[in-house]
N, C-alpha and C positions, 0 to 999 in steps of 0.2 A: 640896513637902515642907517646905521653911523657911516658908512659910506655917502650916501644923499646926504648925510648932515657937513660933510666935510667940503663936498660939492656944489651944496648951496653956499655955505658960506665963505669959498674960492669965487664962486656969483655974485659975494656980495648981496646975497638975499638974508643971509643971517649974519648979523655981527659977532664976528668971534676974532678969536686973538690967532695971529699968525700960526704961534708953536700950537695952537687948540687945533687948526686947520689940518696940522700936517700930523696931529697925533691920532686924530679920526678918523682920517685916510690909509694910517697903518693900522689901526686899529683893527678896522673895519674892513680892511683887505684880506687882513691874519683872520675875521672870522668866518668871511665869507669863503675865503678859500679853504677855511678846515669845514665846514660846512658843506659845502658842494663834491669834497675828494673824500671827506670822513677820516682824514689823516692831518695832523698839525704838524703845520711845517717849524711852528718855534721847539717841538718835541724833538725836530729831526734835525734842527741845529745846535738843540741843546746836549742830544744824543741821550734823550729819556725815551724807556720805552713800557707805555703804560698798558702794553694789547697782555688781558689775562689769560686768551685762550694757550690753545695748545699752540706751537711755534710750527710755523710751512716749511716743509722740509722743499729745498728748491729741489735736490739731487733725486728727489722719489720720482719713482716710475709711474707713470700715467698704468692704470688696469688695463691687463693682457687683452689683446683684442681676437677673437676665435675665429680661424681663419677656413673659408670651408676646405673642405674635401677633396 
């Protein structure tokens, strides 16, 4: 939504102040894209990492697969 808010007023449908433009444009992008992937990218710039599960282990082996006879 602050995205369309940004968008319309780069249209000139909504009065807003230049820096207001281009701070609802990132604003709005930073939510939309943590939203849509489920991952924050200002996390992964900041190098914070807020996941409480258990941690993925890359190096584990996929379950044995039973191979016939």
């Amino acid at each position: 939504m602050l995205v369309l808010v940004g968008i319309a007023a780069a249209l000139g449908m909504i009065a807003l102040a230049p820096v207001l433009i281009v701070v609802s444009l990132v604003v709005g992008a930073v939510l939309t894209v943590t939203g849509l992937t489920q991952k924050c990218p200002m996390n992964r710039l900041l190098g914070i990492n807020t996941y409480k599960g258990e941690p993925l282990r890359e190096d584990a082996e996929t379950e044995p697969t039973e191979r016939p006879a």
